[in-house]
N, CA, C and O atoms as CSV, one atom per row, in Angstrom:
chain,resi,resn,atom,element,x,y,z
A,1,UNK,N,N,0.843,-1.168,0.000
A,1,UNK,CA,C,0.000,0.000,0.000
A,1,UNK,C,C,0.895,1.240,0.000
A,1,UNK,O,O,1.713,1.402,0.905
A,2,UNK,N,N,0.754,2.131,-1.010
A,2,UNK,CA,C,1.522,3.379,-1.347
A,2,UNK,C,C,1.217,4.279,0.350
A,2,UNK,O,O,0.216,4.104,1.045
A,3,UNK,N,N,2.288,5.138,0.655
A,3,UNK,CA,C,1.676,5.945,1.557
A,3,UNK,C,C,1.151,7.282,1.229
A,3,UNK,O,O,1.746,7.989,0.417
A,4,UNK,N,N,0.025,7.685,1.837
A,4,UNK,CA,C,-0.691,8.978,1.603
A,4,UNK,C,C,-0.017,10.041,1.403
A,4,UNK,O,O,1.155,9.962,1.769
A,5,UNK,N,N,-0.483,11.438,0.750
A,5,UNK,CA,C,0.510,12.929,0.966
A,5,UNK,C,C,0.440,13.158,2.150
A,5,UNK,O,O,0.955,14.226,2.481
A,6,UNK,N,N,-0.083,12.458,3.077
A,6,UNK,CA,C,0.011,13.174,4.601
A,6,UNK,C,C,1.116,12.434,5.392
A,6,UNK,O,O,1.546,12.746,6.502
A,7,UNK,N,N,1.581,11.157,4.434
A,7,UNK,CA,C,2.370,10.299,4.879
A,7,UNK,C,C,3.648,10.087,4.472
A,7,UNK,O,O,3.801,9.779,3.289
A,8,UNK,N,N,4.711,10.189,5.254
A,8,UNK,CA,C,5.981,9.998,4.508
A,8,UNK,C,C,6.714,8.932,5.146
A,8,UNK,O,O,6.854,8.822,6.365
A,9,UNK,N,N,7.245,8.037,4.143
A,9,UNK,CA,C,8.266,6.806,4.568
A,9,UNK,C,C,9.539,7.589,3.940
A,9,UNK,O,O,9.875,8.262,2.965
A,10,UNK,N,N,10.104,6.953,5.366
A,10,UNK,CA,C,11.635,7.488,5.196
A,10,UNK,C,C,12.484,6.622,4.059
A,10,UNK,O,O,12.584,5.398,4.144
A,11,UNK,N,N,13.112,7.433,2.932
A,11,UNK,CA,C,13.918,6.839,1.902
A,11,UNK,C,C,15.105,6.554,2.436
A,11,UNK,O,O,15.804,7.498,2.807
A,12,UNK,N,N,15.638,5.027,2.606
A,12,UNK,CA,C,16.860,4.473,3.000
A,12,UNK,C,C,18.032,5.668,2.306
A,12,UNK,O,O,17.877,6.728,1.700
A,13,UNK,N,N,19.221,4.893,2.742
A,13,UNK,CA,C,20.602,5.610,2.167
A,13,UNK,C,C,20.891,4.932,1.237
A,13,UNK,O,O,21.482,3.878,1.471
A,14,UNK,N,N,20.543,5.335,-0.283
A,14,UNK,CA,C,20.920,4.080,-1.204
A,14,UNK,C,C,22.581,4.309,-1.558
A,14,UNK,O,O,23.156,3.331,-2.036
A,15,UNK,N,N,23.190,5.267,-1.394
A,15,UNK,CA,C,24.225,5.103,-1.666
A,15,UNK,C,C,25.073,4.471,-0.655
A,15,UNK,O,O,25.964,3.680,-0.967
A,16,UNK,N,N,24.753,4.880,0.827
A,16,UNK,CA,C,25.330,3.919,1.714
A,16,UNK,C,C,25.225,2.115,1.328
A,16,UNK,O,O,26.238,1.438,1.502
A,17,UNK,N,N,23.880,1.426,0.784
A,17,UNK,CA,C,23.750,0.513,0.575
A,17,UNK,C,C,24.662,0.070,-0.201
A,17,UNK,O,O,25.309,-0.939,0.082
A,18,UNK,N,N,24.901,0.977,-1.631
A,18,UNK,CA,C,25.655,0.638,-2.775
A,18,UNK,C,C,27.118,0.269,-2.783
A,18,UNK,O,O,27.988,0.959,-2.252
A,19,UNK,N,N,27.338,-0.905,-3.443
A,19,UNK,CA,C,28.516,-1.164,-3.767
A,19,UNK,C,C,29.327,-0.534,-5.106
A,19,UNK,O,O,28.637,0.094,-5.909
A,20,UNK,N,N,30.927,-0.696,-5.403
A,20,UNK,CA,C,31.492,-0.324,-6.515
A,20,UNK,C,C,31.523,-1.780,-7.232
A,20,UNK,O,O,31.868,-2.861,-6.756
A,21,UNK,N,N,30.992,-1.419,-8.687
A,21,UNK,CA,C,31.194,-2.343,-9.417
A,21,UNK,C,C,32.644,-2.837,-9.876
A,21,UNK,O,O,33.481,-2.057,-10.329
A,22,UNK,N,N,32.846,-4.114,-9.727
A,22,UNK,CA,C,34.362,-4.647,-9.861
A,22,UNK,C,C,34.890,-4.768,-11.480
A,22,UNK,O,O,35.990,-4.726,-12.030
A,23,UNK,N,N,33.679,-4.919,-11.865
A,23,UNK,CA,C,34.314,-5.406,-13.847
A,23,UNK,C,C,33.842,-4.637,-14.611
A,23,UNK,O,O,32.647,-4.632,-14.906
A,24,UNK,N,N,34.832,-3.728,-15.138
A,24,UNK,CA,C,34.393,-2.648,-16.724
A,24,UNK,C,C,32.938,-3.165,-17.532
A,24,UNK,O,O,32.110,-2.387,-18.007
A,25,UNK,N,N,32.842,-4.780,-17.563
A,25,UNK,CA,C,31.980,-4.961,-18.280
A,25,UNK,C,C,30.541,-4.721,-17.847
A,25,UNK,O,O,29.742,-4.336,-18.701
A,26,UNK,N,N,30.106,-4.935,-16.473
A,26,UNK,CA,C,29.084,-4.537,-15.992
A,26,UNK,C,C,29.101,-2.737,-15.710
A,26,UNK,O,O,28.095,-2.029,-15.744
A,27,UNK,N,N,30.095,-2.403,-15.517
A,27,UNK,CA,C,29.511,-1.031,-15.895
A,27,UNK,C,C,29.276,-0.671,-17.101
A,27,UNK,O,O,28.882,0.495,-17.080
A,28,UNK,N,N,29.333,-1.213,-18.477
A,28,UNK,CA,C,28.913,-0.859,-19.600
A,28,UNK,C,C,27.487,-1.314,-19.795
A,28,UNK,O,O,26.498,-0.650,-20.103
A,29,UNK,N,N,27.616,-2.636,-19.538
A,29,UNK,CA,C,25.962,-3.379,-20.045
A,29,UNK,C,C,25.413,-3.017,-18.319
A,29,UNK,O,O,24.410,-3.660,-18.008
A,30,UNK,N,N,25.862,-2.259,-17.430
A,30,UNK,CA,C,24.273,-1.724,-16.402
A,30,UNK,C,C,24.682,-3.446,-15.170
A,30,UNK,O,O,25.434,-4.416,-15.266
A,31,UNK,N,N,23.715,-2.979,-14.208
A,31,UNK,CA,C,23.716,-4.130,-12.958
A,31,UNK,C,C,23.125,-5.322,-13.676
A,31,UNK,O,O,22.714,-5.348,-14.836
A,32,UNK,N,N,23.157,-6.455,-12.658
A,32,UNK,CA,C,22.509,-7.566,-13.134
A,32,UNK,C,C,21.014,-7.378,-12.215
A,32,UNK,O,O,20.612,-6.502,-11.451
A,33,UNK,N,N,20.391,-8.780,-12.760
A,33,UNK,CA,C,19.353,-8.808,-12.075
A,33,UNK,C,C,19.521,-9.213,-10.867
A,33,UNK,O,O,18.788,-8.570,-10.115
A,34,UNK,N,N,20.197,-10.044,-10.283
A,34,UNK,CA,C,20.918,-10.519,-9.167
A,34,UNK,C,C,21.080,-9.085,-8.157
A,34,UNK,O,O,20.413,-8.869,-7.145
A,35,UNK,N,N,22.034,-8.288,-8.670
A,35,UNK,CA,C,22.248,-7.208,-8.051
A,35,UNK,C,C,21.537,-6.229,-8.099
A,35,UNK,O,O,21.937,-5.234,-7.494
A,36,UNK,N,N,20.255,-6.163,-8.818
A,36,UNK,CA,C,19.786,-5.202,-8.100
A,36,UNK,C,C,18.650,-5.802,-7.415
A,36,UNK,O,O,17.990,-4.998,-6.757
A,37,UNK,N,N,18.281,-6.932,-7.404
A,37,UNK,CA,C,17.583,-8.252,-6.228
A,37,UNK,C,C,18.255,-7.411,-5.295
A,37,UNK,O,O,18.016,-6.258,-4.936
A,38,UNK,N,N,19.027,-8.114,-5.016
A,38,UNK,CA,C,20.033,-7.943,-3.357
A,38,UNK,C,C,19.736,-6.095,-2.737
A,38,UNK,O,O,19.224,-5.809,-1.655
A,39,UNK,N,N,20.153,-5.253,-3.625
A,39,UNK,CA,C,20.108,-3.706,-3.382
A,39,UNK,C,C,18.748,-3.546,-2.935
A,39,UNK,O,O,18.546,-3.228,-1.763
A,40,UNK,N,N,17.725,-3.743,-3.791
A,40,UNK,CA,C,16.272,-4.073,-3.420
A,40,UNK,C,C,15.950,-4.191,-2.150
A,40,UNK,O,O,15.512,-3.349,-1.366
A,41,UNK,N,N,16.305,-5.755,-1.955
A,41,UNK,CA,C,15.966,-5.951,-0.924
A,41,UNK,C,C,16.676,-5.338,0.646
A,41,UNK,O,O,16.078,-5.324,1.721
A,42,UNK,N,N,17.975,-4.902,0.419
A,42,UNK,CA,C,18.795,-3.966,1.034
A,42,UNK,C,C,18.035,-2.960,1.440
A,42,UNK,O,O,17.949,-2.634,2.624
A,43,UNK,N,N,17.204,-2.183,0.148
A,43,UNK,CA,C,16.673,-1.320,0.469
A,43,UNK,C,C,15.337,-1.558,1.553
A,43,UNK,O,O,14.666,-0.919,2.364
A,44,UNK,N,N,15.418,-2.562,1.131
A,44,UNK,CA,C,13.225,-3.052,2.047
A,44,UNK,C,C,13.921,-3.276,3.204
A,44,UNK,O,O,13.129,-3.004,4.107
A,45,UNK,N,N,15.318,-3.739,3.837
A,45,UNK,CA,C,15.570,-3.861,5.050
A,45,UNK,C,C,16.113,-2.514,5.788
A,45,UNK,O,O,16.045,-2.346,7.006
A,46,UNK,N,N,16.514,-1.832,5.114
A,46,UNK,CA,C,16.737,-0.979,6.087
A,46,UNK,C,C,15.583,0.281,6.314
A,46,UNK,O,O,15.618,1.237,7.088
A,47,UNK,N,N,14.520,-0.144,5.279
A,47,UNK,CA,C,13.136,1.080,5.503
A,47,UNK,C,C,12.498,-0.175,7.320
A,47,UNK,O,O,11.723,0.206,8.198
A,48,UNK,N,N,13.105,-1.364,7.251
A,48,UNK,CA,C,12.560,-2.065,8.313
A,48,UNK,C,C,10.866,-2.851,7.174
A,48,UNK,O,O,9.657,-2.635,7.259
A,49,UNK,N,N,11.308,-3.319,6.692
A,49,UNK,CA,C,10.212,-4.292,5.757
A,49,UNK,C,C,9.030,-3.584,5.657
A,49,UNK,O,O,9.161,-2.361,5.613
A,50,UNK,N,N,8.037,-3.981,5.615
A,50,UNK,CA,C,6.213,-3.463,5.807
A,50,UNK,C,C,6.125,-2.686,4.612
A,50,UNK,O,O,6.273,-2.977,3.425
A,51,UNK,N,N,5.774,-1.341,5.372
A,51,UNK,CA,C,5.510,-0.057,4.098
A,51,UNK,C,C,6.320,-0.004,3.047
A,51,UNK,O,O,7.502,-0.273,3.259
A,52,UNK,N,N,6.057,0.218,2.181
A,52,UNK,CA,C,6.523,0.835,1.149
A,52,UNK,C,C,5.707,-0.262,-0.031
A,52,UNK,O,O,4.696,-0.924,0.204
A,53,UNK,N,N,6.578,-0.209,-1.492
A,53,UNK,CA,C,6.617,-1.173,-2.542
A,53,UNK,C,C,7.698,-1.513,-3.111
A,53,UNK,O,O,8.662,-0.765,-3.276
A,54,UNK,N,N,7.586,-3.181,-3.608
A,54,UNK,CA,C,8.509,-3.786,-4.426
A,54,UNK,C,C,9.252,-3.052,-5.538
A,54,UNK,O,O,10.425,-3.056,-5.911
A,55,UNK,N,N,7.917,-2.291,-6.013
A,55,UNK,CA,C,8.687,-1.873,-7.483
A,55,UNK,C,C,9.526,-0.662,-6.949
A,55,UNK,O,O,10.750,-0.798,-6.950
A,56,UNK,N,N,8.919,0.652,-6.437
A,56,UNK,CA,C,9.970,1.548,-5.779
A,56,UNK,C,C,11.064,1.254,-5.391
A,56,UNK,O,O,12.002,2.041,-5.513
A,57,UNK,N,N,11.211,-0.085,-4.772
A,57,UNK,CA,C,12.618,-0.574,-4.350
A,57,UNK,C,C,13.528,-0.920,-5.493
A,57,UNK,O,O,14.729,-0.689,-5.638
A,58,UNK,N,N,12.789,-1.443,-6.155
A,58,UNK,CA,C,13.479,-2.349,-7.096
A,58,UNK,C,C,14.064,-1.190,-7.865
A,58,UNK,O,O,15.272,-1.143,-8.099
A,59,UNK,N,N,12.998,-0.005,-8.368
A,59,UNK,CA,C,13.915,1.457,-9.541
A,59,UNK,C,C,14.786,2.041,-8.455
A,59,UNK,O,O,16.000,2.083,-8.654
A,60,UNK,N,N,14.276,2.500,-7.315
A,60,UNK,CA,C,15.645,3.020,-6.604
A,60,UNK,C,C,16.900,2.283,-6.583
A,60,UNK,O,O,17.934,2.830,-6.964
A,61,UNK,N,N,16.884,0.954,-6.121
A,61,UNK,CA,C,17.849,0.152,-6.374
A,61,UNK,C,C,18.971,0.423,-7.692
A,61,UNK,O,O,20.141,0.800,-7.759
A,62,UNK,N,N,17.643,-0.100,-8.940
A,62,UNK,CA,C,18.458,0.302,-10.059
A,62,UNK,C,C,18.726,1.418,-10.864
A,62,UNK,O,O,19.175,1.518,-12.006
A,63,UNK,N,N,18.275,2.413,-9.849
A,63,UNK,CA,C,18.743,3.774,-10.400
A,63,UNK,C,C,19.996,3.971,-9.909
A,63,UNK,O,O,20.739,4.670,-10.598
A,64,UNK,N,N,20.478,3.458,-8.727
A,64,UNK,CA,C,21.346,3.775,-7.746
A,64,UNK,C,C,23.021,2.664,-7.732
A,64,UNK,O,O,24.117,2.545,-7.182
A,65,UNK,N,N,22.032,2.028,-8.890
A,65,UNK,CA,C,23.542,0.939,-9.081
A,65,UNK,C,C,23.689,1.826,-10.682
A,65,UNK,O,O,24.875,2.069,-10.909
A,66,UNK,N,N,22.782,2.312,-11.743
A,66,UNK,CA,C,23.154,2.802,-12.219
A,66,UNK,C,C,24.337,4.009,-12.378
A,66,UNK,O,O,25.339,4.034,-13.093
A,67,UNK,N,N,23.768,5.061,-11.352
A,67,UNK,CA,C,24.519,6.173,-11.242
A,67,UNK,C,C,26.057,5.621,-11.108
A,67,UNK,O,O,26.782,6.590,-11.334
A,68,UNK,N,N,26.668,4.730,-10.897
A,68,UNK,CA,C,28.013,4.744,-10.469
A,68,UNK,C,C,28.554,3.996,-11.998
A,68,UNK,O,O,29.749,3.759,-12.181
């Protein structure tokens, strides 16, 4: 369940979460699905599970393995 405009869930530290990618090649072709699973769910643990959504996690995730 999305939270209301009266409601705000706190957005984890995705860059604290984030790792540096080790191989030139994944920074060209982008994260795997694997890794941004894991970031994801990184992210759902440190909001403390419940609120929020899968998919929000999942684009923050892979916005956030993107940027690097």
């Amino acid at each position: 369940m999305a939270p209301s405009m009266a409601q705000e869930v706190a957005e984890p530290d995705v860059e604290a979460l984030s790792h540096a990618m080790d191989s030139p090649i994944q920074a060209i072709s982008g994260p795997s699905h694997e890794e941004i699973a894991q970031m994801a769910y990184s992210i759902w643990e440190a909001r403390g599970g419940g609120d929020g959504s899968p998919e929000h996690d999942w684009l923050a995730a892979e916005a956030a393995l993107l940027q690097r």
